[in-house]
Structure formats: structure tokens, C-alpha cells
C-alpha positions in Angstrom: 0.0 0.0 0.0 1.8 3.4 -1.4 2.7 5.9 1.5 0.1 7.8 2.1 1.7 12.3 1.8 1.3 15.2 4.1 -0.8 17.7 2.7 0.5 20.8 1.3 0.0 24.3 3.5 -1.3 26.9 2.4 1.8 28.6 2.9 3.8 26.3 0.3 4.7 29.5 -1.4 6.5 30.6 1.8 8.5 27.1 1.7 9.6 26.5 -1.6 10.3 30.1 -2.5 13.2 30.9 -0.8 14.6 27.4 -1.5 14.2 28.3 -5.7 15.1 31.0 -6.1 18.3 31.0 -3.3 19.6 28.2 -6.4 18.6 30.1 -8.8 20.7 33.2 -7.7 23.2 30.9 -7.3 23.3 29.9 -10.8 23.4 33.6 -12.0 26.2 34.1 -9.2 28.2 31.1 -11.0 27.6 32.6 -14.1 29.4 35.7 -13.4 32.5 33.9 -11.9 32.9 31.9 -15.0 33.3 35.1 -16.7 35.1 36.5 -14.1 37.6 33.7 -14.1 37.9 34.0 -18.1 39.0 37.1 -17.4 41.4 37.1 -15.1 43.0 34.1 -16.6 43.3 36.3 -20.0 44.6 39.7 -18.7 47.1 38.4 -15.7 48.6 35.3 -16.9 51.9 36.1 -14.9 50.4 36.4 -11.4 52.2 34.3 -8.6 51.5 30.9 -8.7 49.6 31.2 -5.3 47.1 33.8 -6.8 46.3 31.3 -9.6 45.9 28.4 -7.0 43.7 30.4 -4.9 41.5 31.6 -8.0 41.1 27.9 -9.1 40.5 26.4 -5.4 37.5 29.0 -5.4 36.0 27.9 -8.8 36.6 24.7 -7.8 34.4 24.8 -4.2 31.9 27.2 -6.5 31.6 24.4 -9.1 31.0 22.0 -6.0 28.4 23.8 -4.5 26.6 24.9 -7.3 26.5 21.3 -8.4 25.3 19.7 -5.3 22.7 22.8 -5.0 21.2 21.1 -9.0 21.2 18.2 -6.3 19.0 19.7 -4.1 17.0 21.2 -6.8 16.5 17.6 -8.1 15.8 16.2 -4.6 12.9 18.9 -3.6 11.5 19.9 -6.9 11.7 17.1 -9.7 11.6 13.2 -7.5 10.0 14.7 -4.8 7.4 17.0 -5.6 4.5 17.1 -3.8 6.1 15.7 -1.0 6.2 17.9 2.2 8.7 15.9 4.0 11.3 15.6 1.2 11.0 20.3 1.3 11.2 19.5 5.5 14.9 17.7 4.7 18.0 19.6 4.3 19.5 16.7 2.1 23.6 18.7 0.2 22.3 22.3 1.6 23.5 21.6 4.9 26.7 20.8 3.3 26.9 23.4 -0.2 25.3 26.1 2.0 27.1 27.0 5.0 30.1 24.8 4.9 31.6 25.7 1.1 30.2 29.5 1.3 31.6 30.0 4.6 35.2 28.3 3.5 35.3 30.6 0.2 34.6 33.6 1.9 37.4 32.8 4.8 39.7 32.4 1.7 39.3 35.7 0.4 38.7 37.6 3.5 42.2 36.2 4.3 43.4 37.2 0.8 42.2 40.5 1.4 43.7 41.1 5.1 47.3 39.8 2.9 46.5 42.9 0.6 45.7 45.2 3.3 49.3 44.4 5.6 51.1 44.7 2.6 50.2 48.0 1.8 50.3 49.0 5.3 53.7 48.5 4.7 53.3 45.4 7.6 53.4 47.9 10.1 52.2 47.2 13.6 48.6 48.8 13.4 48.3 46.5 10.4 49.4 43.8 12.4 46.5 44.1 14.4 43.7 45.2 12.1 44.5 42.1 10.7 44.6 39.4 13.7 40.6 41.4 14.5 39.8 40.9 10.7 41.0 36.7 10.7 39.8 36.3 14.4 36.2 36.9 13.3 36.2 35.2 9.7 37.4 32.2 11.4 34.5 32.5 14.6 31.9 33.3 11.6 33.4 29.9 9.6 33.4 27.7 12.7 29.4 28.9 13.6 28.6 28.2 9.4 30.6 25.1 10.1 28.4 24.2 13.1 25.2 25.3 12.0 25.7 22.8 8.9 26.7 19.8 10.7 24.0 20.4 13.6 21.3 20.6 10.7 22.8 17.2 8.7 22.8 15.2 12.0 19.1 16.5 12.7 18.2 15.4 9.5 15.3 18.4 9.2 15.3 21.9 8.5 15.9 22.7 12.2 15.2 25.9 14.1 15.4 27.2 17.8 17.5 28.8 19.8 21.2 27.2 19.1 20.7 27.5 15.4 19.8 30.8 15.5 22.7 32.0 17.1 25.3 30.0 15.0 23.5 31.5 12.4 23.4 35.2 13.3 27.1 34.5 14.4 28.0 33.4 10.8 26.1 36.1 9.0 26.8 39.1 11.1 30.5 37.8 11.5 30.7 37.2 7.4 29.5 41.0 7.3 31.9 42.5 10.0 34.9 41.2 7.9 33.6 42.8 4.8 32.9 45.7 6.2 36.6 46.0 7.8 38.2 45.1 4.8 36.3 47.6 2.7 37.1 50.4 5.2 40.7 49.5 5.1 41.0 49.6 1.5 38.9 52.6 1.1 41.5 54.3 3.3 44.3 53.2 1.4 42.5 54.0 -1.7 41.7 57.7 -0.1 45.4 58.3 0.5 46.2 57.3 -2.7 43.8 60.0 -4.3 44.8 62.9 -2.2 48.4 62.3 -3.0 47.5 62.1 -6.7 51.3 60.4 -7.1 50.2 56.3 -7.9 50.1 54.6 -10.6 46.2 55.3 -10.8 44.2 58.3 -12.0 42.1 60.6 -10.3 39.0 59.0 -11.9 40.0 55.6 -11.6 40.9 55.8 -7.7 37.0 57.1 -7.9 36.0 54.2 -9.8 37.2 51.8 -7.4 36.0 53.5 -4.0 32.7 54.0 -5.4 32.9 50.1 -6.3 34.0 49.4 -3.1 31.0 51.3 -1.2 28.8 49.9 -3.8 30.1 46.2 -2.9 30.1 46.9 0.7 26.9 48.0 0.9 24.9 44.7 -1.8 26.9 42.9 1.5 25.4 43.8 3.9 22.1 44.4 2.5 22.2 40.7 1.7 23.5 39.8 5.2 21.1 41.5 7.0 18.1 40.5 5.4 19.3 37.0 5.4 19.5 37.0 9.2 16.9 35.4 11.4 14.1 36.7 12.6 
């Protein structure tokens, strides 16, 4: 006698939207790197071999994750649809979700805080911005970390008070870093304009703070209204 399914909520559009269209962004996000990659790979082919390593590891855990989110796609929308308990299971997301986005961002936060000391010339201020800047990207990683394996071993979509914090920990963390790195560069960046003596021109050092305030700013947007309620 076939299983007999939950019935769908009314609020099924509550469920299954976020879970959609999170992979569909993801897909468009992957998209862009491709490009991104292709670039880069084009216009600095005589980087330092650990700039090309880093730059392929990343594609490599994006390629991974966006991979096992099609698996998760596959799971919840295509052999299981209609059923309420296959939306309720995390199946990969607990895995392509916190674990892999949390790693790739601690891999170029710390890229970032490398940049930063070496054009503070590795002076001692520096030395410290960047032990605050690591200290949280690694407590943000180890709460993703956490968060992911506490929702594999429940087996569900999990909630409460334990997950919630991990959560908030990871995402307000995540943002923290971002914002410290963006500050630090925009300082650098602001020094380099008033002397008017770099490399760069006036309008390009503009470019790139305004890109850099831009970026900041889709961050944390994105952070905060990914946090819990």
C-alpha cells in the first residue's frame, strides 16, 4: 500500500520560495564567476602561482556547491514533488550552503587582510587590524561550520534557539569582515587619491572607492536580510 503524503500548507509558497530561487541566484552568481575567471585568466597570466591556486580552489568549491545545490534542486522539486517531508529535509544544503560559502569567503577575507598588511607596509597597526579581521572570519566559519553539521545530524530543517545564534554568528561575522576590509582599502584607496602620485588616475581611484562602497553596501544588505528573525 503506497505511502500515504502530508498535505501541502497553504503557505507552500513561503516554503519553496526561498529554497528556488536561493539556487537560482546561485546559478546567476556562478555565471558571473565563470566570466570572471575567463577574465582574469586572459589579462594576468603572470600572477604568482599562489594567486592562480587560490583563484582555481575557489572555482573549484563554487563548481561543487553549485553542483550539489542542482542536487537539491533535483531532490525537492523534480523526485520529490508534492512531498512535504522531502521540502522539510535539508539533504547537500547543509553541506553546499554553510560549509563551502563559509570556507570561500574565509579564503578571500584572508586574501584581502594579505593585501591590506602589505600595503600597510606590515606595520604594527596593520598587524592588528589584521589578527581582528582573521579572528572573526574564522569565529563566523566555525558557527557556518556548526550550524551545517548540527542541521545534517538533525536530518530536518531545524530551528530554535542554538541554530539561530550559529546563524546570526556566521552572517553578522561574514559581514563585520567585509565591512573591515572595505574600510581599510577605502582608506588606502583615499590616501592614494589625495596624494594624486600612484600609478592610478584621479577617476579611476574614484571608480574603485565607489565600487568598493557599492560592494560593501549589496553585503550587507544581503547579510542583514538574510539573518533570522
Amino acid at each position: 500500500m503506497p505511502s500515504v503524503l502530508p498535505p501541502i500548507p497553504p503557505n507552500i509558497v513561503e516554503i519553496t520560495a526561498p529554497l528556488l530561487l536561493g539556487i537560482v541566484w546561485n546559478w546567476f552568481l556562478y555565471g558571473i564567476l565563470l566570466v570572471q575567471c575567463y577574465v582574469y585568466s586572459y589579462n594576468f597570466p603572470t600572477d604568482k602561482r599562489f594567486l592562480k591556486l587560490l583563484v582555481l580552489g575557489v572555482f573549484l568549491m563554487e563548481t561543487l556547491q553549485t553542483a550539489l545545490s542542482c542536487a537539491d534542486l533535483y531532490y525537492w522539486f523534480v523526485s520529490g514533488f508534492g512531498d512535504m517531508n522531502r521540502l522539510a529535509t535539508p539533504y547537500a544544503s547543509s553541506f553546499d550552503v554553510p560549509i563551502i560559502g563559509s570556507v570561500v569567503a574565509l579564503a578571500i577575507q584572508f586574501f584581502f587582510v594579505y593585501r591590506i598588511w602589505l600595503l600597510g607596509n606590515k606595520g604594527y597597526w596593520y598587524w592588528w587590524l589584521a589578527g581582528v579581521i582573521c579572528m572573526i572570519s574564522t569565529v563566523d566559519t566555525t558557527a557556518a561550520f556548526a550550524g551545517g553539521i548540527y542541521t545534517h545530524i538533525q536530518g530536518r530543517f531545524a530551528s530554535g534557539r542554538w541554530l539561530k545564534i550559529l546563524v546570526t554568528t556566521w552572517l553578522i561575522g561574514n559581514a563585520v569582515s567585509d565591512t573591515l576590509i572595505a574600510c581599510a582599502l577605502l582608506y588606502h584607496l583615499a590616501r592614494q587619491l589625495k596624494r594624486k602620485d600612484g600609478h592610478f588616475s584621479g577617476d579611476a581611484l574614484r571608480s574603485i572607492v565607489k565600487l568598493t562602497v557599492e560592494s560593501n553596501i549589496l553585503t550587507t544588505t544581503i547579510t542583514r536580510g538574510a539573518l533570522p528573525s
